[in-house]
C-alpha positions as CSV (number, residue, x, y, z in Angstrom):
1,X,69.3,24.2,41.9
2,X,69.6,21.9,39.2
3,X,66.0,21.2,39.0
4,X,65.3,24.8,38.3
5,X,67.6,25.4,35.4
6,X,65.7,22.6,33.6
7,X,62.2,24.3,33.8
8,X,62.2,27.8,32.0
9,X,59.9,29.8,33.6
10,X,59.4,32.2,30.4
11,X,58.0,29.4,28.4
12,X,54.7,29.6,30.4
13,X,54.2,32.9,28.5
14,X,55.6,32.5,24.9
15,X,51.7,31.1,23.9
16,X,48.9,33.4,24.2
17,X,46.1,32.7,26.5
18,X,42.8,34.0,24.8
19,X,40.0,34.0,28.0
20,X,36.9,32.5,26.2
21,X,33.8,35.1,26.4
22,X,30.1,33.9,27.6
23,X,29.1,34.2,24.3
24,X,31.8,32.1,22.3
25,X,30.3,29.4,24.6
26,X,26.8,30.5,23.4
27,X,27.9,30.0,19.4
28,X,29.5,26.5,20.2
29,X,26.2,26.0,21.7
30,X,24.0,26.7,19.0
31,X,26.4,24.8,16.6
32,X,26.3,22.2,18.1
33,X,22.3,22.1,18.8
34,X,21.6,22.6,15.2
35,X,23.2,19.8,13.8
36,X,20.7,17.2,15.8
37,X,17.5,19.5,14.5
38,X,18.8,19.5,11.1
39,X,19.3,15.4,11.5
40,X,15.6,15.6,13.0
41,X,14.1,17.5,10.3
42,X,15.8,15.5,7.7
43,X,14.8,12.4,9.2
44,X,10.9,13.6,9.4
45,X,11.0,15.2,6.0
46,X,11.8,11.5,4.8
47,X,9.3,9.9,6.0
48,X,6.9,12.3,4.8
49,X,7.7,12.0,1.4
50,X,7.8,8.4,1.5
51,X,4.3,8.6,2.3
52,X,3.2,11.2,0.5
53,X,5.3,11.3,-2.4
54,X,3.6,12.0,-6.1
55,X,3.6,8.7,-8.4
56,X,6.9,10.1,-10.1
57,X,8.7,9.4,-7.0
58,X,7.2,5.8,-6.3
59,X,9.7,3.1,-7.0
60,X,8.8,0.3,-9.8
61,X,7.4,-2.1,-8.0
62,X,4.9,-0.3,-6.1
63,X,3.7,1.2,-9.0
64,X,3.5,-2.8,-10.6
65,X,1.7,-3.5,-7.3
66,X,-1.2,-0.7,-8.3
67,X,-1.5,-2.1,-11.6
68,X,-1.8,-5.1,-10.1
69,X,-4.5,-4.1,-7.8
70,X,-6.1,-2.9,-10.1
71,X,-6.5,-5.3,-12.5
72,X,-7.4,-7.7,-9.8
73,X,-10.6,-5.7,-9.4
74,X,-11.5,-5.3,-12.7
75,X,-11.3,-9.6,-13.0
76,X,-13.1,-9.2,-9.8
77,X,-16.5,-7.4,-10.9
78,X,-16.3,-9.7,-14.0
79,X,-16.2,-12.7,-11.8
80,X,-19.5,-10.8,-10.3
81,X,-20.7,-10.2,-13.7
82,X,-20.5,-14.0,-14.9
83,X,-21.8,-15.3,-11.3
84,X,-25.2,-12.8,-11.8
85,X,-25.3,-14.5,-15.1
86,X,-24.8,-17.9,-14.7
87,X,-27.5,-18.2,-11.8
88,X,-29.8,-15.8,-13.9
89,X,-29.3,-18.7,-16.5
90,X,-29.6,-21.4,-14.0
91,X,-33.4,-20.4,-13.4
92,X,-34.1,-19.8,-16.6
93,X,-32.8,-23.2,-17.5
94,X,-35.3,-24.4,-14.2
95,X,-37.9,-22.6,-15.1
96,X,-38.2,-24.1,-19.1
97,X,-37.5,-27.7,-17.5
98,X,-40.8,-27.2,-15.1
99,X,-42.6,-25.6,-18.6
100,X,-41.2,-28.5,-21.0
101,X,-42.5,-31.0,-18.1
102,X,-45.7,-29.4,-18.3
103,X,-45.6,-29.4,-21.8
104,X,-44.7,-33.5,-22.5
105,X,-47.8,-34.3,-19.5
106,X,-49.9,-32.3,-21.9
107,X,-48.7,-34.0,-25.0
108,X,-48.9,-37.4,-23.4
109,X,-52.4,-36.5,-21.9
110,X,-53.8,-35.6,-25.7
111,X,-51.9,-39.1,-26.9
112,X,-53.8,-40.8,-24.7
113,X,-56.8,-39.1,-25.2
114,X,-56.7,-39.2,-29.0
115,X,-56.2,-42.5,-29.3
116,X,-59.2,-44.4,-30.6
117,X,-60.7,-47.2,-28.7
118,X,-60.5,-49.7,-30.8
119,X,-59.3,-52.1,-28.1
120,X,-62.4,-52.4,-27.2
């Protein structure tokens, strides 16, 4: 009989027991559902704005890295510019060599033929 004065019975109904409804199961639930679809959306709403954020949201050195870009294509259609030119000037410079070789056979042709024979 010991062993039953130790346990009091009436402490198994001092607490109250509250029988959980269907739908306090149902709001835990949908708690705990939203929180990885907020994390989801979050997480997909980042990555679009990283893509498709407005130059004011750009960090520094991607906006350095258009500069950069282009300025590299402005030096590169002059590089076009002064490679056009330069072989434009190369034929010209051909083409008055061939005329100024024709020109010095002429000369040398009327030397030669202007000179009086008084070798003879």
């Amino acid at each position: 009989m010991a062993a039953r004065r130790r346990f009091d019975h009436r402490t198994l109904t001092r607490d109250p027991y509250v029988v959980a409804s269907p739908r306090a199961h149902r709001r835990k639930l949908l708690f705990a559902s939203t929180i990885p679809v907020l994390l989801l959306v979050s997480v997909a709403g980042f990555g679009y704005l990283q893509e498709h954020a407005p130059a004011a949201f750009l960090t520094d050195a991607q906006l350095e890295a258009r500069e950069l870009r282009s300025s590299l294509n402005k030096i590169r259609l002059e590089l076009d510019v002064e490679l056009a030119t330069r072989s434009e000037l190369e034929r010209q410079v051909t083409s008055l060599n061939e005329v100024l070789r024709q020109t010095r056979e002429e000369l040398a042709f009327v030397k030669s033929a202007g000179k009086p024979a008084a070798s003879r």
